[in-house]
BATI-915409 format. One line per field, with one value per residue (C-alpha): z, y, x; residue number from 1. Coordinates in Angstrom, 3 decimals. Layout:
<sites>
up [Z	...]
north [Y	...]
east [X	...]
n [NUM	...]
</sites>
This chain:
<sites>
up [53.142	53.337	54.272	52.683	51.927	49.862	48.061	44.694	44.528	41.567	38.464	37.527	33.810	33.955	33.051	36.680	37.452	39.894	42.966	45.494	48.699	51.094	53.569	57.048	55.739	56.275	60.048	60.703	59.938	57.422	58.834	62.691	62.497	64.988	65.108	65.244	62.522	60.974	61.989	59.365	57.170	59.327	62.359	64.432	62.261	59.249	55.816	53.016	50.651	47.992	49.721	48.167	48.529	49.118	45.870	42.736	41.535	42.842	43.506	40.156	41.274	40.537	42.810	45.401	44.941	45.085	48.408	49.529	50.655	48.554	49.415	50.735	48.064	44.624	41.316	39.710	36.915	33.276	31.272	27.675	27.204	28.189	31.250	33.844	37.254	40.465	41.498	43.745	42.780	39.973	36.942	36.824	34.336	31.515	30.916	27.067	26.134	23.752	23.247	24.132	21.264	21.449	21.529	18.164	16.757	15.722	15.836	12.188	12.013	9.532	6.758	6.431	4.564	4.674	2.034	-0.981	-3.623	-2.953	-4.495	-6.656	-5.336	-8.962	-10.662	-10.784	-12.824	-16.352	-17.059	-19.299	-21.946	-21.870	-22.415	-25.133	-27.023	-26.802	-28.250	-31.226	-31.990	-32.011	-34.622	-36.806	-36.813	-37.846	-40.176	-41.644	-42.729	-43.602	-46.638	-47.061	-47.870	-48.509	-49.257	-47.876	-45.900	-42.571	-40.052	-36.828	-33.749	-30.631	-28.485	-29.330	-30.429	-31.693	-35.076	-36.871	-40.716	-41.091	-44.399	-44.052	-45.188	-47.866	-46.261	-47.963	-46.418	-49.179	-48.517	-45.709	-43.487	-42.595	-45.764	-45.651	-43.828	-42.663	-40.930	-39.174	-37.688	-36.749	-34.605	-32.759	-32.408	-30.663	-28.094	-27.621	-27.159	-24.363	-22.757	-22.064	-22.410	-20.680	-23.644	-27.479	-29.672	-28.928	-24.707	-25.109	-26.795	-24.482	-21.597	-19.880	-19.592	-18.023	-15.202	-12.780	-9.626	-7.200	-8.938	-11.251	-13.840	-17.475	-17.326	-19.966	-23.210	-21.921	-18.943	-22.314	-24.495	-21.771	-21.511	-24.628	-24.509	-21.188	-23.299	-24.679	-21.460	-21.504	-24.811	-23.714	-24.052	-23.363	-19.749	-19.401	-21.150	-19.666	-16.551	-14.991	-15.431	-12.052	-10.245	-7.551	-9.704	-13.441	-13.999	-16.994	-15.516	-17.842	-15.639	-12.669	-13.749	-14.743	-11.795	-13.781	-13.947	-16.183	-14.632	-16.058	-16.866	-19.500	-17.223	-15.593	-14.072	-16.149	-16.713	-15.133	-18.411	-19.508	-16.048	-16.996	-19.839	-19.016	-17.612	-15.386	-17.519	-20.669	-19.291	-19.869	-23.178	-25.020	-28.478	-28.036	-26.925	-29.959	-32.048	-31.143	-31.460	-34.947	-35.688	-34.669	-36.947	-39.597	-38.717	-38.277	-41.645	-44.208	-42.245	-42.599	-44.735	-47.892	-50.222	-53.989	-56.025	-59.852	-61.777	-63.576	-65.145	-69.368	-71.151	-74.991	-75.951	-79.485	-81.074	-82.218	-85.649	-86.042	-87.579	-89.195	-88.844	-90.355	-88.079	-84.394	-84.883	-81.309	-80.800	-78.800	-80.848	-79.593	-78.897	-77.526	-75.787	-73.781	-72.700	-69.187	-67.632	-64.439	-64.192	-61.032	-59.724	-57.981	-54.786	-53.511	-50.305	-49.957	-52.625	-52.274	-54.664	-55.103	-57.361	-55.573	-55.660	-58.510	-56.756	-57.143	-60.360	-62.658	-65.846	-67.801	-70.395	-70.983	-73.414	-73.569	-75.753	-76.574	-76.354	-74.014	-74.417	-75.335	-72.206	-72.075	-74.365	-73.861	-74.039	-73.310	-73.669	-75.181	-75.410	-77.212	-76.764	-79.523	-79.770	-81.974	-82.654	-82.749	-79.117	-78.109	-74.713	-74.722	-71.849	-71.820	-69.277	-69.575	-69.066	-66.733	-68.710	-67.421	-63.967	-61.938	-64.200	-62.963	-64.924	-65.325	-65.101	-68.786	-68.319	-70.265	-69.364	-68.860	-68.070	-68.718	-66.330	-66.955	-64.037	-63.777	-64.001	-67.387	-68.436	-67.164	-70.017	-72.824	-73.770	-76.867	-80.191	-78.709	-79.989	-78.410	-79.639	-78.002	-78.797	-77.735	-78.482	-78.177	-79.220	-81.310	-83.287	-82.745	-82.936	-84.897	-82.408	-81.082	-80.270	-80.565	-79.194	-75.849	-73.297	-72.065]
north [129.908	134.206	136.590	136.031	139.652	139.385	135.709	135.931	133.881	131.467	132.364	130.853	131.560	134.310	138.011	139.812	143.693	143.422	145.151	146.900	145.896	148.289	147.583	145.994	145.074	141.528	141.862	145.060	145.246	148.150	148.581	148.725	149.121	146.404	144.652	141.230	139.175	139.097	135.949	133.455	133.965	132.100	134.737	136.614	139.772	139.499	140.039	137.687	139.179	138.063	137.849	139.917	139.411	141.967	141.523	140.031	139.201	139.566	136.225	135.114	136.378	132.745	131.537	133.699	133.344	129.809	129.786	132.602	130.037	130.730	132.190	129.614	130.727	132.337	131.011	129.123	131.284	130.486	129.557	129.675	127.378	123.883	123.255	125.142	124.892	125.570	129.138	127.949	124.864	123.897	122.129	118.995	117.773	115.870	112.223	112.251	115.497	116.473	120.007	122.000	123.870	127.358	127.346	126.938	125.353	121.340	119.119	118.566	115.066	113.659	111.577	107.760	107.470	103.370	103.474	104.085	103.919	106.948	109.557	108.658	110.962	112.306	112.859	111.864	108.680	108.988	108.714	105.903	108.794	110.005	106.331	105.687	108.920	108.594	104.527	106.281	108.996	106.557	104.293	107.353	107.441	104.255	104.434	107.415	106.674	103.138	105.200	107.612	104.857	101.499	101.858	101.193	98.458	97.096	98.909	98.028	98.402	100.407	97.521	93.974	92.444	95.525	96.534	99.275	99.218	102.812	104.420	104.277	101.338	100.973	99.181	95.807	93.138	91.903	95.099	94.332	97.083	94.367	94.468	98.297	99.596	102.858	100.810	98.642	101.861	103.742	100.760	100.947	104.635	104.128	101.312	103.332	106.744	105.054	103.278	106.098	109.326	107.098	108.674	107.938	110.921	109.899	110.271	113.104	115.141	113.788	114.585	111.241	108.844	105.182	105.308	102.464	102.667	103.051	105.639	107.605	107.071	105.413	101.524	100.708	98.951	95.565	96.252	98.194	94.890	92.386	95.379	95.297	90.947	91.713	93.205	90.120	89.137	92.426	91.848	88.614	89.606	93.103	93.233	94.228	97.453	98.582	97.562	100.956	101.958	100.696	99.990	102.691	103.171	102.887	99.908	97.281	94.261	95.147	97.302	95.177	92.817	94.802	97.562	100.355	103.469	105.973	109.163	112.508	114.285	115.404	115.793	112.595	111.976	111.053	107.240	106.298	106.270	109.836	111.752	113.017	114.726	116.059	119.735	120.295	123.303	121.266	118.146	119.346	121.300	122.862	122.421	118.556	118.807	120.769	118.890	115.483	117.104	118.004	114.485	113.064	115.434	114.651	111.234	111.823	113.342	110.865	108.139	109.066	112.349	113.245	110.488	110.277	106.559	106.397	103.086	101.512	98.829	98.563	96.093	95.376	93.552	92.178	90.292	87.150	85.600	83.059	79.531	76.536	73.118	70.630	68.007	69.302	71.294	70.926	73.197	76.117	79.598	81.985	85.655	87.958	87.980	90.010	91.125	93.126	94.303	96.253	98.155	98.648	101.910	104.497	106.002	109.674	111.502	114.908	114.381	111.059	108.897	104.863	102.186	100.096	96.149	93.994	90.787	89.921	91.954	89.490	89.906	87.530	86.884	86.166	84.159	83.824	81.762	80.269	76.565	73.978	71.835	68.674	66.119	64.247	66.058	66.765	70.793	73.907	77.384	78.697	81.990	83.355	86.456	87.666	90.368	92.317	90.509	87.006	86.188	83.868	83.137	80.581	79.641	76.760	76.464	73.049	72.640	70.085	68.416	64.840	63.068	63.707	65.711	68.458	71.585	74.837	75.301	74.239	77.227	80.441	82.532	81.123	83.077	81.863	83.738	85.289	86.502	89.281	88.855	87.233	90.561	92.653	92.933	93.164	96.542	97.894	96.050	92.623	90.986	87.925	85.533	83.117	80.137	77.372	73.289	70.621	67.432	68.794	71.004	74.545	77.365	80.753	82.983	86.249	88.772	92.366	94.342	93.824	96.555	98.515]
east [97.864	97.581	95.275	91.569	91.564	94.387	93.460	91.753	88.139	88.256	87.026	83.749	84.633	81.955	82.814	82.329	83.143	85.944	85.443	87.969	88.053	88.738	92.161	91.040	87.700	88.903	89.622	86.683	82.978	82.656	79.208	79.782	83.525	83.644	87.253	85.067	85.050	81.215	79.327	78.111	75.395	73.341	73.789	71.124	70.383	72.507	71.045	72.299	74.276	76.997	80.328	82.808	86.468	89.024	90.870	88.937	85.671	81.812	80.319	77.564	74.327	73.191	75.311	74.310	70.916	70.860	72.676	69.788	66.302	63.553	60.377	57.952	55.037	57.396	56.373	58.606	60.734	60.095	63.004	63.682	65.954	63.953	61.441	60.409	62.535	61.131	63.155	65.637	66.197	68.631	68.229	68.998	71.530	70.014	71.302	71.082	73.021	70.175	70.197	67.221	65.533	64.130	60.075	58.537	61.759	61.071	64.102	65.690	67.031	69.828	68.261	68.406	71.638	71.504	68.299	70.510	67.419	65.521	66.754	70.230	72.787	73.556	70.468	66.789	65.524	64.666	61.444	59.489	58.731	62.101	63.831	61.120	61.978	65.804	65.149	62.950	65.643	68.749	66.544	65.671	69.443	70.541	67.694	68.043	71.721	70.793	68.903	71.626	74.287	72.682	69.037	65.230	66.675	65.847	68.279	69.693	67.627	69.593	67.529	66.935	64.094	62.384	62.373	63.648	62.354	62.337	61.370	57.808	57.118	59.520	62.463	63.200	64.097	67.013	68.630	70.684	72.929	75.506	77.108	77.628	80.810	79.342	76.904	78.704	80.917	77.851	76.654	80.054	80.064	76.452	78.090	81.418	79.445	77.084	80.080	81.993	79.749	77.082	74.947	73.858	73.029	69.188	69.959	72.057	69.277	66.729	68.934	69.905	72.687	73.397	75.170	76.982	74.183	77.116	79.314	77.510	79.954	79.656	79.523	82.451	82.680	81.861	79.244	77.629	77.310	76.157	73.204	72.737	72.645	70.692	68.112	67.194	65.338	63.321	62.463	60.505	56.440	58.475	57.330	61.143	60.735	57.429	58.878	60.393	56.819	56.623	60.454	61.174	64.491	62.863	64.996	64.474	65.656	68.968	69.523	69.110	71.594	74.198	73.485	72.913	70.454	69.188	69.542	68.134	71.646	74.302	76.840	77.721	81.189	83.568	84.633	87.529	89.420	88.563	88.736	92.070	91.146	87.670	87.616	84.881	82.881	83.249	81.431	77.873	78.669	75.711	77.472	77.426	74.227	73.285	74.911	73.624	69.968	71.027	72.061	68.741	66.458	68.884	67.837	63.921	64.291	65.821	64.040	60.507	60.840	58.673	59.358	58.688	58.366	58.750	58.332	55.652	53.695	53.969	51.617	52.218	49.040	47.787	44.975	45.717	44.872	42.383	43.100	41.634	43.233	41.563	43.559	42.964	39.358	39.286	42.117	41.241	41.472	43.625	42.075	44.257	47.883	49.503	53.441	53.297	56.436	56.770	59.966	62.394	61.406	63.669	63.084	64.280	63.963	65.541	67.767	68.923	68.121	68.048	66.474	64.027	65.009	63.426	62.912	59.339	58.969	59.229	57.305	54.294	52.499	48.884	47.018	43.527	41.996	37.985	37.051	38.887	42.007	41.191	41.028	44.422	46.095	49.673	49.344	51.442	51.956	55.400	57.120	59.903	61.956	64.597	67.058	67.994	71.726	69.280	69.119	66.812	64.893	62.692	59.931	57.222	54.418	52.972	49.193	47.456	44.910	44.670	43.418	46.665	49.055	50.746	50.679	49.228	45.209	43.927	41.170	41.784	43.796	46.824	50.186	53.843	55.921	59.201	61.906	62.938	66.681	66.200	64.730	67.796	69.675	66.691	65.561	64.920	64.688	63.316	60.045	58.301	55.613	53.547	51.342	49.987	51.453	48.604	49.980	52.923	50.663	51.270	48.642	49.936	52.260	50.992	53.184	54.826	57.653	58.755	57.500	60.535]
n [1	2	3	4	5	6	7	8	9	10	11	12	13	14	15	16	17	18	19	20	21	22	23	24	25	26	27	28	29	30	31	32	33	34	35	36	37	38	39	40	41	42	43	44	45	46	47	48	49	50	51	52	53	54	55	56	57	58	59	60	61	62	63	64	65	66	67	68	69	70	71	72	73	74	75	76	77	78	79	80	81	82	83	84	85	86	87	88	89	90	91	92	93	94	95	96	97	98	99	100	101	102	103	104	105	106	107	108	109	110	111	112	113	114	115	116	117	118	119	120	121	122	123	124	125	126	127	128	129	130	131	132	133	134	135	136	137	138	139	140	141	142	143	144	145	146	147	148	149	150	151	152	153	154	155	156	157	158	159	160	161	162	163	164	165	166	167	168	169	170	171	172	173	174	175	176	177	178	179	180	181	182	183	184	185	186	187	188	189	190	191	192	193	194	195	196	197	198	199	200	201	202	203	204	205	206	207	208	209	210	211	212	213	214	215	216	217	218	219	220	221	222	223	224	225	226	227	228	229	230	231	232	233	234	235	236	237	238	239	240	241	242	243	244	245	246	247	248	249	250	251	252	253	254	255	256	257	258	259	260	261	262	263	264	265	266	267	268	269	270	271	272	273	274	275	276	277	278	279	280	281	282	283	284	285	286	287	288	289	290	291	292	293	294	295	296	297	298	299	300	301	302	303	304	305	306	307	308	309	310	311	312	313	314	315	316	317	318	319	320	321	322	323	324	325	326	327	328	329	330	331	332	333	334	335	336	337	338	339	340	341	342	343	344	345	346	347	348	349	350	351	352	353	354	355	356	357	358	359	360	361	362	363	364	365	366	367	368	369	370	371	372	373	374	375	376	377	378	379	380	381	382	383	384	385	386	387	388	389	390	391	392	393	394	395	396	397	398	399	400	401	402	403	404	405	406	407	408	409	410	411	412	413	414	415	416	417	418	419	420	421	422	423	424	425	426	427	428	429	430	431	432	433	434	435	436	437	438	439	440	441	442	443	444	445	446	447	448	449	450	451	452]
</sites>
């Protein structure tokens, strides 16, 4: 197919230095000048060497010097690019393909992508602390405002079956924040803010939100109130809530129902519904963060702030006037009586102000008296208040004093009690008198202005 000094040697893919070759080379020995052609390699007294062609590229020294035998006693060569090979020889290829690392260097392997629950892809897991202070600061809300608008009331919890009195004590239970409008929106702001922000005011300043487990986005309106419902089972000897104490993803089992986490973030991505109008450097933004920490001291401080209590106790007391009756001298003898009224307070906490609720403030009188009422008598203790335009309340507390009766103890003292919503409307100007009816016969009245 031509003259070999004229046909190019394939390319090994190598970069070679090509070498002239000089005319007639192909037919004469450049060394003897001989017109025979040389013999093979393998001839009497020829040296190997790399055969060059007339026209192209110098033969790999590789190549060449695996064609050359080895030396019966070389070494074998080091390599640095896997084990050693035995000079002469060549490597053989390697049935797995696994590259062959550089000494030193440890293989880095991809990580187990199929065990989706350690670590979440977008964020770590709240901790216990962190989901316990965001629960305290959402109730300081809801407390605090419960004050602000209603009252001391009992306000509602951000998770069921845990309480949320607030006020230090003072809440009352007749005070109730169902009845209050402003209530009932900040409860839905709380469920629409988690639904869709995945945070309250309470997470956002604490730096978490509830995320689906799968997406990493905000669970929705609905998904929010069945884990709210959910809640319920946690709340059961609360072994729920201590729960992520110990769950690889610090899960209540809420959270396990409705496949959710709480993941340490303020930047979640957005819900499906809000994507479109979310920028990307707004998502995380320091002024809602800020201002949701705001709301919560706000919150912290009309809840459990520096409170101040006025109301009282007022007594009118007077002797009462000793009698004869020549009738009844077994009628007891009156010695003293006595009006006490305690007043609906007021409350205030950093300038708020409320009055405290009455029920259970009821006022009484007392009437003490020497000697017993006779056995079997029909006996009781009366009471009457009048107003200044002639209004009259009258009370009667009948006394015990036979084998089965029912009545008030026949001992001194005894009290007649008055409620206190009888006593809302009397104030200044009204007088009372009491005194005590054995058989029809009534003792002199003791009495004096009413306490106000």
């Amino acid at each position: 197919m031509g003259d070999p000094a004229t046909t190019p040697a394939p390319h090994d893919g190598a970069h070679h230095e090509p070498v002239p070759a000089t005319v007639g080379a192909s037919a004469t020995d450049p060394a003897t000048g001989d017109g025979d052609p040389p013999s093979g390699p393998g001839a009497p007294g020829d040296t190997p060497s790399a055969a060059v062609p007339a026209y192209g590229f110098a033969e790999p020294a590789a190549q060449s010097a695996a064609a050359a035998p080895a030396a019966p006693d070389a070494p074998a060569a080091p390599s640095r690019h896997g084990p050693t090979v035995p000079a002469g020889q060549a490597p053989a290829a390697r049935a797995d393909r696994t590259p062959v690392l550089p000494p030193g260097r440890t293989p880095s392997l991809p990580p187990d992508l199929t065990d989706l629950d350690d670590p979440p892809l977008f964020g770590p897991y709240a901790s216990w602390l962190r989901r316990v202070g965001a629960f305290l600061l959402d109730n300081s809300i809801l407390a605090g405002l419960m004050f602000v608008v209603v009252g001391p009331g009992v306000a509602p919890s951000a998770l069921p079956g845990l309480d949320n009195n607030g006020s230090m004590g003072t809440a009352f239970e007749g005070v109730t924040w169902s009845e209050s409008a402003w209530m009932i929106g900040a409860v839905l702001a709380m469920v629409v803010l988690q639904a869709y922000t995945g945070a309250t005011p309470g997470k956002r300043a604490v730096g978490i939100v509830v995320v689906n487990r799968d997406s990493g986005r905000p669970v929705g309106f609905l998904t929010t109130v069945l884990r709210w419902l959910a809640h319920l089972l946690d709340a059961l000897c609360f072994v729920g809530y201590l729960r992520p104490l110990w769950d690889r993803q610090h899960r209540t089992f809420a959270d396990s129902l409705l496949s959710t986490v709480v993941v340490r973030s303020v930047a979640p991505e957005p819900h499906a519904w809000l994507a479109p109008f979310v920028r990307e450097r707004h998502r995380g933004s320091r002024v809602v963060t800020a201002a949701a920490t705001v709301l919560c001291v706000a919150g912290l401080a009309y809840a459990y702030g520096p409170t101040t209590t006025r109301g009282g106790q007022f007594v009118s007391a007077t002797a009462c006037t000793a009698w004869e009756h020549g009738s009844r001298p077994d009628v007891p003898q009156f010695s003293e009586a006595s009006f006490s009224r305690t007043t609906p307070g007021t409350i205030t906490r950093l300038g708020v102000t409320h009055p405290l609720p009455d029920e259970g403030l009821g006022s009484e009188i007392t009437l003490t008296w020497d000697g017993e009422v006779p056995a079997s008598a029909g006996a009781s203790l009366e009471a009457v208040l009048t107003g200044p335009d002639g209004t009259r309340l009258e009370y009667s507390t009948p006394l015990g004093t036979g084998f089965g009766e029912v009545g008030a103890s026949p001992t001194s003292p005894g009290v007649i009690e008055i409620p206190a919503n009888d006593l809302r409307d009397v104030g200044a100007g009204w007088t009372w008198i009491a005194q005590m009816r054995v058989d029809g016969v009534a003792t002199p009245g003791c009495g004096g202005q009413v306490p106000s």
